[in-house]
C-alpha positions as CSV (number, residue, x, y, z in Angstrom):
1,X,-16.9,-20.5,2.7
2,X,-17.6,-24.2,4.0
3,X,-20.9,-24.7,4.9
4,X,-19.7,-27.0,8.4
5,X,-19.9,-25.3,11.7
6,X,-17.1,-23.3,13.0
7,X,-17.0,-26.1,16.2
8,X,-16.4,-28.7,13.3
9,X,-13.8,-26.4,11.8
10,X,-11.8,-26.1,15.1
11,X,-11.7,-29.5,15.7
12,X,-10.6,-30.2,12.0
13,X,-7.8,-27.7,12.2
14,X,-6.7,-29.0,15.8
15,X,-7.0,-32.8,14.5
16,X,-4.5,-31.9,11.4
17,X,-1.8,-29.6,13.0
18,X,-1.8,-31.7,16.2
19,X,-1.8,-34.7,14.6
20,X,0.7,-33.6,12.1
21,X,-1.0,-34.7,9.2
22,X,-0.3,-31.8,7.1
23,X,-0.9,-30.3,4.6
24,X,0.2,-32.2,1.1
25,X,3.2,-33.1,2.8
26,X,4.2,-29.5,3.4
27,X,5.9,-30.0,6.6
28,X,6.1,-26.1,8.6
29,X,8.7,-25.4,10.9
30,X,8.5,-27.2,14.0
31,X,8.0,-24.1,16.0
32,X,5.5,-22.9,13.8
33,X,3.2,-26.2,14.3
34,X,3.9,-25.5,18.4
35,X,2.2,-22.4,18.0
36,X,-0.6,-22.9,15.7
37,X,-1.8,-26.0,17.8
38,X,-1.0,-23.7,21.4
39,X,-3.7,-21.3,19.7
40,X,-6.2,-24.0,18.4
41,X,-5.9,-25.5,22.0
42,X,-6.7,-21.8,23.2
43,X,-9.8,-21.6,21.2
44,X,-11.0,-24.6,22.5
45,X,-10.7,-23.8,26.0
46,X,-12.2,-20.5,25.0
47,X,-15.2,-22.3,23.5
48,X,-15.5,-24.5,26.8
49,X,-16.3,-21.5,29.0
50,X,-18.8,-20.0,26.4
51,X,-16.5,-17.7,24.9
52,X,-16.9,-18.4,21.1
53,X,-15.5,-14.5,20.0
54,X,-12.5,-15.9,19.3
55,X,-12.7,-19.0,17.1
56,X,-15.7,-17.1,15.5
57,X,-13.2,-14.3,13.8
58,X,-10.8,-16.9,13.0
59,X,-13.4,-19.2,11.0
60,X,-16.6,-17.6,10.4
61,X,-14.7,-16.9,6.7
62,X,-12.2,-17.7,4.3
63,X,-9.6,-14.6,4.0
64,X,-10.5,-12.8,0.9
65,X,-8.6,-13.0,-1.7
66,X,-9.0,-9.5,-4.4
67,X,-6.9,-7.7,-5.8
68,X,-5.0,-6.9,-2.9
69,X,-4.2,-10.5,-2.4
70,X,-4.5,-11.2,0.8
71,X,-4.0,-9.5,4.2
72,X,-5.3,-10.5,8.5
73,X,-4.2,-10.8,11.3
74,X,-1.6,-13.8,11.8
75,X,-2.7,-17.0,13.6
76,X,-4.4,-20.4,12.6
77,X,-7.7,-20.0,10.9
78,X,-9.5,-19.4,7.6
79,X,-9.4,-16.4,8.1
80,X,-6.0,-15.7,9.6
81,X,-2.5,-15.3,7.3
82,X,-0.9,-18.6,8.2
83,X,1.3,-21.5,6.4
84,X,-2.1,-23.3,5.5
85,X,-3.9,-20.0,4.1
86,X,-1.0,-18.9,2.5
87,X,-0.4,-22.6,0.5
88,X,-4.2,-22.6,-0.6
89,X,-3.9,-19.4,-2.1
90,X,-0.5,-19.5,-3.9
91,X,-1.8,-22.9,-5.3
92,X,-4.7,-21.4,-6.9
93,X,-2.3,-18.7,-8.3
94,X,-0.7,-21.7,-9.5
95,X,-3.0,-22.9,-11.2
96,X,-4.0,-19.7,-13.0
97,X,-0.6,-19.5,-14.3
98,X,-0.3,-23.1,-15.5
99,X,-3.3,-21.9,-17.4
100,X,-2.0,-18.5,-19.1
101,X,1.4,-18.7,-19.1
102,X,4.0,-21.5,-20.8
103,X,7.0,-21.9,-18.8
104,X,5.8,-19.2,-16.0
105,X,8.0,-17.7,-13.1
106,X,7.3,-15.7,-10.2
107,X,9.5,-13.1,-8.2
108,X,9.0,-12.9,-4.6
109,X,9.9,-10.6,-2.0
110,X,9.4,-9.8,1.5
111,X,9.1,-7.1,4.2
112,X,10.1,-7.0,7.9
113,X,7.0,-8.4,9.4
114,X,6.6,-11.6,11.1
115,X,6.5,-15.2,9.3
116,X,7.6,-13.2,6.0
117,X,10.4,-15.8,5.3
118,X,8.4,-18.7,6.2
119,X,5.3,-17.4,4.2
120,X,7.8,-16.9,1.1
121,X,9.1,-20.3,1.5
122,X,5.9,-22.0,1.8
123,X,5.0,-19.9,-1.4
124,X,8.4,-20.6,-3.2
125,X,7.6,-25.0,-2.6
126,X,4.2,-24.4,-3.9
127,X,5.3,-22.8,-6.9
128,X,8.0,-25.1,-7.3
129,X,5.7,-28.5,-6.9
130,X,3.8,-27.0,-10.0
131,X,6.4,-26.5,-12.1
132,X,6.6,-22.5,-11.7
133,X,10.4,-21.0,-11.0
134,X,10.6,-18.8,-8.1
135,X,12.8,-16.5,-8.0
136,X,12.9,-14.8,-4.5
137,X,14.9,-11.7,-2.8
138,X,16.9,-13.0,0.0
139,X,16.7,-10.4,2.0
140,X,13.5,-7.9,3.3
141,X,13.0,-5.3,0.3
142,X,10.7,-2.6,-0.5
143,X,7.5,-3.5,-2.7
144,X,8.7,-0.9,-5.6
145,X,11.4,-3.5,-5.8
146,X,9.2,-6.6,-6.3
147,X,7.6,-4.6,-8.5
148,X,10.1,-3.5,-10.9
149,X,11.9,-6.7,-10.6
150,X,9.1,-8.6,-12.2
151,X,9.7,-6.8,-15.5
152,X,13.2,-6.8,-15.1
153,X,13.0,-10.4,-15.1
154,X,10.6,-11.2,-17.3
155,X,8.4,-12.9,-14.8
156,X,4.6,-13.8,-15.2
157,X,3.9,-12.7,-11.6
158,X,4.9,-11.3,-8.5
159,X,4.1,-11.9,-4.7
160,X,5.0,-9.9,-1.8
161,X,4.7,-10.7,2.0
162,X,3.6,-7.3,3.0
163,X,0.7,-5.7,5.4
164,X,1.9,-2.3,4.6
165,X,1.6,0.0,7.3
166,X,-0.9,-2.4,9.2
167,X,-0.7,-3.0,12.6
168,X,2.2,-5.8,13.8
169,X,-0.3,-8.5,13.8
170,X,-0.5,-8.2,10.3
171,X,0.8,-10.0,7.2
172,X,-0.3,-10.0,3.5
173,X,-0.1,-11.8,0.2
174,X,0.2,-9.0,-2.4
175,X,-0.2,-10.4,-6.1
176,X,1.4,-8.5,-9.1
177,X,0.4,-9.5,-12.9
178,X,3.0,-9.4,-15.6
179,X,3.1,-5.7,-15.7
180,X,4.6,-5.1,-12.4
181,X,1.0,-3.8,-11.6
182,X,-1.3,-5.4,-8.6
183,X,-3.3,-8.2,-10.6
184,X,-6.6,-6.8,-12.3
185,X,-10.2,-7.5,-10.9
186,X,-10.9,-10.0,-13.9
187,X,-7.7,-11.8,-12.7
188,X,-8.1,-11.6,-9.1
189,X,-11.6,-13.1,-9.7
190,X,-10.3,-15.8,-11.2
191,X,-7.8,-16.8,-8.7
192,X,-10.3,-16.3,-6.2
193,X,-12.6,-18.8,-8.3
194,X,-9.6,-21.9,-8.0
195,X,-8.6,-20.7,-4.6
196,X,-12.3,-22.0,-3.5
197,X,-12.2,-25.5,-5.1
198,X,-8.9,-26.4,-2.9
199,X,-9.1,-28.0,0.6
200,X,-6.6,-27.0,3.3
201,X,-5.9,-30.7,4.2
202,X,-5.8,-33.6,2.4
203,X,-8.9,-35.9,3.0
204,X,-11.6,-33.2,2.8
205,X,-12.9,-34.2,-0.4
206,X,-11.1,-31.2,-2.6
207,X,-7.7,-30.9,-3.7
208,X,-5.4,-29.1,-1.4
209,X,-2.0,-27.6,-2.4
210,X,1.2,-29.2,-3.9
211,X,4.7,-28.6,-2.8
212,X,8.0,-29.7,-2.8
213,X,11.2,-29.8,-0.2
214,X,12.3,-26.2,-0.7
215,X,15.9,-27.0,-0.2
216,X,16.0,-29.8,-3.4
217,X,13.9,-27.2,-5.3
218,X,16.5,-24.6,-4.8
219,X,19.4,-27.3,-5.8
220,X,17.3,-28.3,-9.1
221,X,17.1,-24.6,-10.3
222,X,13.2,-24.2,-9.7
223,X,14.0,-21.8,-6.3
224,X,16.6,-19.2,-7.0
225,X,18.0,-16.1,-5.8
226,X,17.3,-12.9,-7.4
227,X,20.7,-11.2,-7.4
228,X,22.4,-7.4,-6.8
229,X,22.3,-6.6,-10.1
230,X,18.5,-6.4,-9.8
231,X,18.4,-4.2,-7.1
232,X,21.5,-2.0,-8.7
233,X,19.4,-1.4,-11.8
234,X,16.3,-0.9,-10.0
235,X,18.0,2.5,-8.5
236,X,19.6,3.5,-11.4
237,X,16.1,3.8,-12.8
238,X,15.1,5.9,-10.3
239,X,17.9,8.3,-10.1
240,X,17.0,8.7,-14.0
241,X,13.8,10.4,-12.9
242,X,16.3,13.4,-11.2
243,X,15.0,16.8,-11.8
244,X,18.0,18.2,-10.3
245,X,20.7,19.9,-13.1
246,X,24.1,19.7,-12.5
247,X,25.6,22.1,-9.3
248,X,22.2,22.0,-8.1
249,X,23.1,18.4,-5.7
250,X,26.3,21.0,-3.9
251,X,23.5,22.8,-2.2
252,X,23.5,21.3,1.3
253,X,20.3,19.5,2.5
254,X,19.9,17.6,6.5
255,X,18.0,14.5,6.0
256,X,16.6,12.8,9.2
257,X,15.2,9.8,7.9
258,X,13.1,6.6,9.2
259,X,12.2,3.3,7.5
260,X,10.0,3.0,10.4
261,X,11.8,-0.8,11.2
262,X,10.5,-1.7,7.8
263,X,12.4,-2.4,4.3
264,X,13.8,1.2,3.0
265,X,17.1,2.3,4.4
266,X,19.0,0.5,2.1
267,X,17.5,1.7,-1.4
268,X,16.7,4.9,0.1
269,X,20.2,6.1,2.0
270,X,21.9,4.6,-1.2
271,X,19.8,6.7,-3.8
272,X,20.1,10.0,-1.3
273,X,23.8,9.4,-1.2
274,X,24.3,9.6,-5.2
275,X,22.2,12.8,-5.3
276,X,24.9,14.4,-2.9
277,X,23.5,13.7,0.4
278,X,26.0,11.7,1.6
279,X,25.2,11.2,5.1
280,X,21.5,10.2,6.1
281,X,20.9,10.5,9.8
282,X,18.6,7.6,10.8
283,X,16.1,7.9,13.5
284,X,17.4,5.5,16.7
285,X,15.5,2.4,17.3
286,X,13.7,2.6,14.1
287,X,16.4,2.4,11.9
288,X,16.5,-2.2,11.5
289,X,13.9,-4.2,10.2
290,X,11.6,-5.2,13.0
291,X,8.4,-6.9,13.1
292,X,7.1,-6.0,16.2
293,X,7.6,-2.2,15.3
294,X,8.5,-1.2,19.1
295,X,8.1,2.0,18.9
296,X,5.0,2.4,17.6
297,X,1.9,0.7,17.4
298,X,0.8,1.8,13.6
299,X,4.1,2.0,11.5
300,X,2.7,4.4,9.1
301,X,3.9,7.9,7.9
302,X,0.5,9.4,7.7
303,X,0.1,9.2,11.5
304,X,2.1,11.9,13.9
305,X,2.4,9.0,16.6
306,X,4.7,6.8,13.8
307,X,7.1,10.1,13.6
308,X,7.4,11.4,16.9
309,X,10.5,9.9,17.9
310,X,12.1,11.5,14.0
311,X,10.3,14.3,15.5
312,X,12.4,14.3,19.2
313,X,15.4,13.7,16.9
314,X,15.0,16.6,14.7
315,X,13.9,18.6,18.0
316,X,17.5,17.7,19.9
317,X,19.6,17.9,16.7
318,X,18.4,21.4,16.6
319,X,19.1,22.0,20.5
320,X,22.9,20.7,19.3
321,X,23.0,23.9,16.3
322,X,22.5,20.9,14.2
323,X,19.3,21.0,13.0
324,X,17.8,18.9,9.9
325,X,15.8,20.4,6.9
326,X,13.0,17.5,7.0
327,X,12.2,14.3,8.4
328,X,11.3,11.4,5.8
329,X,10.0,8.3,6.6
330,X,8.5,5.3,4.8
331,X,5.8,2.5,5.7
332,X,7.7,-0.9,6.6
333,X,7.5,-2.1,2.2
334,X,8.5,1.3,1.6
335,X,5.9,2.0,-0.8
336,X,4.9,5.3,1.0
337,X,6.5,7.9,2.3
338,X,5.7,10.7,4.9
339,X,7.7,14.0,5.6
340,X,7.3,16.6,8.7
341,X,8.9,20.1,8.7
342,X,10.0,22.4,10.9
343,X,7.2,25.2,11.5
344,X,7.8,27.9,14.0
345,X,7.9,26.5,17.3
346,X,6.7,23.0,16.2
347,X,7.2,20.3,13.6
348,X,4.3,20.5,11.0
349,X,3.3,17.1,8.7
350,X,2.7,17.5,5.1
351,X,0.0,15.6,4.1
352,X,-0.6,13.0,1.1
353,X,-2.6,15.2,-0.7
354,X,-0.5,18.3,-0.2
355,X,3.0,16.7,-1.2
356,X,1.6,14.8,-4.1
357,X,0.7,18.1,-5.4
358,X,4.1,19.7,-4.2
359,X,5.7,17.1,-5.9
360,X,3.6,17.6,-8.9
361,X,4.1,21.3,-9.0
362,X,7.5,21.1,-8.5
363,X,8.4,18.4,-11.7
364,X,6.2,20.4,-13.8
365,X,8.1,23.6,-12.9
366,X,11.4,21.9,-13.6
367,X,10.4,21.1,-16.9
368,X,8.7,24.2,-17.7
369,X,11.9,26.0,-16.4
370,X,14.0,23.3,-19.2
371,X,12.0,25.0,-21.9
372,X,10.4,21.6,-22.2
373,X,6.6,21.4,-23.4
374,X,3.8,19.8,-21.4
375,X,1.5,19.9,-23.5
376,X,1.7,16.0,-24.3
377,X,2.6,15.1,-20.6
378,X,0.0,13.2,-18.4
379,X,-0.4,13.0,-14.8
380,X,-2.0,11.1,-12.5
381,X,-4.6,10.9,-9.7
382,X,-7.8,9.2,-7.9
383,X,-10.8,10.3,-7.6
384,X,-10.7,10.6,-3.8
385,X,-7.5,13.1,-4.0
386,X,-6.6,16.3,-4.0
387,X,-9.3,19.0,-6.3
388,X,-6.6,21.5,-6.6
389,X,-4.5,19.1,-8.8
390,X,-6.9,20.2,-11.7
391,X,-5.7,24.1,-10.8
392,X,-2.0,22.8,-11.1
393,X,-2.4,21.0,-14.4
394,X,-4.8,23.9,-16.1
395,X,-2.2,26.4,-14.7
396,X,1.0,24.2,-16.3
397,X,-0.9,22.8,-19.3
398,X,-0.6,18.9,-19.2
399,X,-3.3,16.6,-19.1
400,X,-4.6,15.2,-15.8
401,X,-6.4,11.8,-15.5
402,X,-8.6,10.5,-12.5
403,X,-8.8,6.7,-11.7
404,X,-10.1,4.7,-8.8
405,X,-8.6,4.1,-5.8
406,X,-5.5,1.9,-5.7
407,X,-2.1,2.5,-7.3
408,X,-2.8,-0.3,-10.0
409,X,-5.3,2.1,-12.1
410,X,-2.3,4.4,-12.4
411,X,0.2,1.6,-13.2
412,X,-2.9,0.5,-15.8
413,X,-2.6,4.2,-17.6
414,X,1.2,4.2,-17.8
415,X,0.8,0.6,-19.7
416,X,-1.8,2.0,-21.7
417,X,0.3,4.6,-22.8
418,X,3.2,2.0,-23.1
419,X,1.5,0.0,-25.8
420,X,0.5,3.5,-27.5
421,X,4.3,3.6,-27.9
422,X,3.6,7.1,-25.5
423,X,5.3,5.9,-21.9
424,X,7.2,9.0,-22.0
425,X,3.9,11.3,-21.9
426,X,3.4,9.7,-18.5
427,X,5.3,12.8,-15.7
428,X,3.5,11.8,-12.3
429,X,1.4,9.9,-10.2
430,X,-0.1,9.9,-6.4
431,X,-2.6,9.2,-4.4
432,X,-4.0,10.6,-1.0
433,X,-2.6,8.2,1.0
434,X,1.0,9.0,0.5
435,X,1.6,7.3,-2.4
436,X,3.9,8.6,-5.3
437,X,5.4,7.7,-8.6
438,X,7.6,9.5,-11.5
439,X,9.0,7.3,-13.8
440,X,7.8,4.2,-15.9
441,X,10.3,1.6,-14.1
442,X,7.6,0.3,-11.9
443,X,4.5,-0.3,-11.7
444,X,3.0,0.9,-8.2
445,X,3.8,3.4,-6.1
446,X,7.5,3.7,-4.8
447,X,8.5,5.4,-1.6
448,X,12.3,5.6,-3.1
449,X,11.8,8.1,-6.3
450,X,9.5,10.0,-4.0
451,X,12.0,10.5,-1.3
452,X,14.7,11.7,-3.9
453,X,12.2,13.7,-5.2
454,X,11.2,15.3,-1.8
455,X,14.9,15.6,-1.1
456,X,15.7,17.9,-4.8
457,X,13.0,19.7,-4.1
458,X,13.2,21.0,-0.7
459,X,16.7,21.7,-1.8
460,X,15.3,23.5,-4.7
461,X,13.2,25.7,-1.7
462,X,16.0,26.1,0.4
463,X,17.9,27.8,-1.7
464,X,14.8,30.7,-2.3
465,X,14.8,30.3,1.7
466,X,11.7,28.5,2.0
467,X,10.7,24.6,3.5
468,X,8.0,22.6,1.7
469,X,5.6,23.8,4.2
470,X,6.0,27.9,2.9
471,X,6.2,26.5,-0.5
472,X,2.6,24.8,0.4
473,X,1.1,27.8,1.4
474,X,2.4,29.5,-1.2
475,X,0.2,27.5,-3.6
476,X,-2.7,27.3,-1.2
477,X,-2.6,31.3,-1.7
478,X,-2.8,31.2,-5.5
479,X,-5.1,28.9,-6.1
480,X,-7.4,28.6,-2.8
481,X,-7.8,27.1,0.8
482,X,-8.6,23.2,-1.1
483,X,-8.7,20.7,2.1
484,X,-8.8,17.2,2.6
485,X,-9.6,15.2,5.2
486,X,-9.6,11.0,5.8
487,X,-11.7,9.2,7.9
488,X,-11.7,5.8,9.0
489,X,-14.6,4.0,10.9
490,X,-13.8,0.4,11.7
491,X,-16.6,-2.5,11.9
492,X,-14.9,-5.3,13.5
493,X,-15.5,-8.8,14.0
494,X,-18.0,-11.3,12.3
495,X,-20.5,-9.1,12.2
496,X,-18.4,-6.0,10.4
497,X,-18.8,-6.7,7.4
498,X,-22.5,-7.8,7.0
499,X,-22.8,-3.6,8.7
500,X,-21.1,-2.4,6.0
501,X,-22.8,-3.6,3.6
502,X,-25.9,-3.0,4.4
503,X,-24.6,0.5,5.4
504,X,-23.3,1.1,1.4
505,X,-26.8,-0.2,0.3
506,X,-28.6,2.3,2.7
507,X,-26.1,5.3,0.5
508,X,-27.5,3.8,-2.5
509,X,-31.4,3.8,-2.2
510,X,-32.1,6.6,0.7
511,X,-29.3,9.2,-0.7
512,X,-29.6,12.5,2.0
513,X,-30.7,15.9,0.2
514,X,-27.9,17.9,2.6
515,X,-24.5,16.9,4.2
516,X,-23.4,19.4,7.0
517,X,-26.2,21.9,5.6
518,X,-25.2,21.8,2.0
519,X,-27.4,20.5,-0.9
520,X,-26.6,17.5,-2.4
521,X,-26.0,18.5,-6.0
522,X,-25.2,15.1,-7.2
523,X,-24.8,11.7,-6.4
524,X,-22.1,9.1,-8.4
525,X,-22.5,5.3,-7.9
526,X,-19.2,4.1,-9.1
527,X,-20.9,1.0,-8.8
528,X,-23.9,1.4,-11.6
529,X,-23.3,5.1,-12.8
530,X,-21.4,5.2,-16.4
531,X,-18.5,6.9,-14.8
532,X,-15.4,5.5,-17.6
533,X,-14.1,3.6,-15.2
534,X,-14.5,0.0,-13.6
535,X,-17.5,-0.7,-11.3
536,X,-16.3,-0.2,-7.8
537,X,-18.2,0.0,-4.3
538,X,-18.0,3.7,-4.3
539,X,-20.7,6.5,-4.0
540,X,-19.7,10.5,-3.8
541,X,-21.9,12.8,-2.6
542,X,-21.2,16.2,-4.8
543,X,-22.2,19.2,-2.5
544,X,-22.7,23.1,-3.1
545,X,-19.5,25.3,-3.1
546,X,-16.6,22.9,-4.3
547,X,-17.3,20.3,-1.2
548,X,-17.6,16.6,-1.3
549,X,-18.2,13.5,0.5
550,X,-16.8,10.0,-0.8
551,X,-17.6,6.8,1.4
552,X,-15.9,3.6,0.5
553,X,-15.2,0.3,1.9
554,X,-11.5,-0.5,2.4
555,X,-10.0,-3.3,0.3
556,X,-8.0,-5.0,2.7
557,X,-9.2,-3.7,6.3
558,X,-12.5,-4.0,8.0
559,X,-13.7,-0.4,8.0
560,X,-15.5,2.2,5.8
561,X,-13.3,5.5,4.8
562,X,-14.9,8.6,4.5
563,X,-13.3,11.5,2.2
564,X,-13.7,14.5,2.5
565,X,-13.3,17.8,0.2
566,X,-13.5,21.5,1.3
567,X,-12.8,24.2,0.0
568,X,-12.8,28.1,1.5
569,X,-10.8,31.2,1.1
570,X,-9.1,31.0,4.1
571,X,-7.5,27.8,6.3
572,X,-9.7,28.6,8.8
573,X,-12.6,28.5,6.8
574,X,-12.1,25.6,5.1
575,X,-11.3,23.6,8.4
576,X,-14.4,24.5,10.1
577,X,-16.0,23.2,6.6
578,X,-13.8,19.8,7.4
579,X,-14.9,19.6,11.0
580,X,-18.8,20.0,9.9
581,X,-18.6,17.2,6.8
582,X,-16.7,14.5,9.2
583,X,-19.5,15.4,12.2
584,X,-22.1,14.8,9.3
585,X,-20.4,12.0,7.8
586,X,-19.7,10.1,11.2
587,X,-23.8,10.5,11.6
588,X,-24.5,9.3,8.0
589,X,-22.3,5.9,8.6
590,X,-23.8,5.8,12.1
């Protein structure tokens, strides 16, 4: 971070976009210069009349750039996703490419949120000035996309424009390595390290990003299209991951489905179309990319607000004697996916934890019932997901691995096994947070070979009369009441972050000897403890009777989760377990 005030860093912003003297000769969109300088003028005023809360959060930082890439709230700033931060950063990418790679290219998507064309552009002219190929979807796709087409293509990198299921004032910079994987600590440092020596204008003393008219670049070869045949082979790889044998797609199967105005209706209705669901019902208002996600305020599947209006749907479709077997619905880069069924009287939400191991149940029982062994097959999972995923695996007899949180470790393992010449021992991956993967073809999770898979296996339920929710319980009986809960508590503003960390170093040296009554059997400080994995900002509290409590700092937001693990012989006793470790955890972060 600059060491000038953030008055002299207002004025420097307003003196540059105002003035038009932009950045390398990168000239934004008209419009886009209108509303940056309306905002700058805003601050000011702001500033005037004593309020500085404003301009504060906009400058008191750079946006951090880790292996998430980037991700904030749009608007002009440091730290705020705009043309300037987004040129600085893919200019430091850049240069770590020029550095590693001969003759690199990056692929490039997008998702429905706002500025995601011009952000890809501006990224595409940068790339271009430095003599990197860009090759860029031309329309909004899902991230597994991106993901896989960076080693369809052969590329040395990928970027996608994506928040995720952020709020609609978000946008992000998502950077994948080689691999197809999110970019790895070491490399993310790195960037991070040439992303600090570059100005944001010219004449501050520091280099500031290169670029190029995009239009001549795409005429010259250096911007080009990434074609159909990329996205056709991208769901031909996942159909190959069917578990489905042949008669079993004539069952019938009601799909109500919602890409939540994000990027997944086309990859997903054409995949549930060649499994034999020829007809996806889309949920009304949700069904077109939209930015502003109108009809609700957090597009994301893990939150009952983001699927009530599937939920009204399924509810009146069923009214009509036309009612659907599940709702689906994926985050706007379709990376994630959520599913409610029909319970009794209401409409019940199957959680991250609970459909990852449904899912994992569910392939392994396939394959088992193919008279294939898994004795050589690996699967999966963090550290801060489900405990009854060991009961599956012991129960089925494949190997289960535990990473850190973040889809990347588990693309990491499939490319260790990948060099081994072993990618086919690799059978699943997820994470608590609705994220799932079967298959090698990417690299991250991918909301489309979940959603097929969800799809064959509530078929495969239905036809023993059963939804996914009786087949849950089912499990939850056989191998005990294991619960999870997630909680978020958010430290906005400048003074967020200094909070959190001192609240992570106040885990670390003054550890509590009982959460919610229970003993604290162990600690683990993911950060100094020799755990086998990476150092990360993690500590897990390991209490008596199968419970635990995991705190760590988000990645990308600013707010501390909490994680919570229970276990009981009954639902109701495992809740009221929940209910005690969140009261005590709350306190603990208080």
């Amino acid at each position: 971070m600059s060491d000038k005030s953030i008055e002299s860093m207002l004025q420097e912003w307003r003196d540059n976009v105002e003035g038009e003297t932009l950045q390398c000769g990168f000239a934004p969109q008209f419009a886009e210069l209108e509303e940056l300088s309306s905002e700058l003028a805003s601050m000011a005023r702001n500033l005037e009349a004593g309020d500085a809360s404003h301009v504060t959060n906009a400058f008191f930082k750079d946006l951090e750039f880790g292996t998430a890439g980037l991700r904030g709230v749009i608007g002009a700033g440091t730290n705020r996703m705009n043309v300037y931060t987004v040129a600085r950063a893919t200019q430091g990418l850049a240069d770590y490419l020029n550095a590693h790679f001969e003759n690199p290219s990056v692929a490039i998507a997008r998702d429905s949120r706002h500025k995601g064309e011009l952000f890809v552009d501006v990224a595409a002219s940068v790339l271009a000035a430095n003599g990197i190929r860009a090759l860029i979807y031309p329309r909004v796709e899902p991230t597994p996309a991106l993901s896989f087409a960076v080693r369809d293509l052969g590329c040395s990198a990928g970027i996608n424009m994506t928040a995720s299921h952020n709020p609609a004032a978000y946008n992000g910079y998502k950077v994948y390595g080689p691999d197809g994987c999110q970019i790895t600590s070491e490399a993310a440092s790195e960037i991070s390290e040439r992303i600090a020596r570059l100005a944001y204008f010219e004449g501050e003393g520091a280099p500031c990003a290169k670029t190029v008219d995009f239009q001549q670049a795409s005429f010259d070869g250096t911007i080009s299209w990434i074609g159909e045949d990329t996205i056709a082979r991208f769901i031909d790889a996942v159909l190959a991951q069917s578990q489905e044998e042949p008669g079993d797609s004539e069952a019938p199967l009601s799909v109500l489905y919602t890409p939540l105005c994000g990027t997944g209706l086309e990859c997903v209705s054409q995949t549930l179309e060649r499994i034999g669901i020829p007809y996806v019902n889309v949920v009304p208002g949700q069904d077109l990319p939209n930015g502003d996600f109108p009809t609700c305020e957090y597009p994301n599947p893990e939150e009952r607000d983001a699927l009530e209006p599937g939920i009204d749907a399924c509810r009146a479709a069923k009214a009509a004697g036309r009612p659907h077997d599940l709702l689906l619905a994926t985050d706007p880069d379709a990376d994630r996916v959520g599913v409610a069924c029909e319970d009794g009287d209401d409409y019940t939400l199957i959680t991250g934890n609970e459909m990852g191991i449904l899912l994992m149940d569910f392939i392994a029982r396939k394959k088992a019932a193919r008279g294939e062994s898994l004795s050589r097959s690996v699967a999966v999972t963090t550290i801060v997901s489900s405990a009854m995923a060991d009961s599956i695996a012991a129960e089925y007899g494949f190997e289960l691995r535990r990473v850190l949180t973040g889809f990347k470790y588990i693309g990491e393992v499939i490319g260790r096994l990948e060099a081994a010449g072993e990618a086919d021992r690799f059978m699943f991956g997820f994470e608590e947070s609705y994220g799932y993967l079967a298959g090698t073809h990417v690299r991250d999770k991918d909301a489309v070979v979940a959603s097929m898979l969800i799809c064959q296996m509530a078929r495969y339920w239905r036809a023993q009369g059963k939804t996914l929710v009786d087949a849950m319980r089912d499990l939850y009986a056989a191998y005990g009441w294991w619960l999870n809960r997630t909680v978020s508590i958010a430290y906005p503003g400048a003074d967020g972050d200094a909070r959190m960390k001192d609240i992570m170093a106040r885990l670390r040296t003054e550890a509590p000897a009982k959460i919610a009554g229970r003993a604290v059997a162990g600690v683990v400080d993911y950060a100094h403890d020799k755990t086998g994995l990476p150092s990360a900002n993690v500590v897990e509290f390991r209490l008596e009777g199968d419970c635990k409590v995991i705190v760590r700092p988000s990645g990308t937001e600013p707010k501390i989760k909490l994680y919570l693990f229970a276990k009981d012989e009954s639902r109701d006793g495992a809740e009221a377990l929940l209910d005690a470790l969140e009261a005590a955890g709350r306190k603990l972060l208080n």
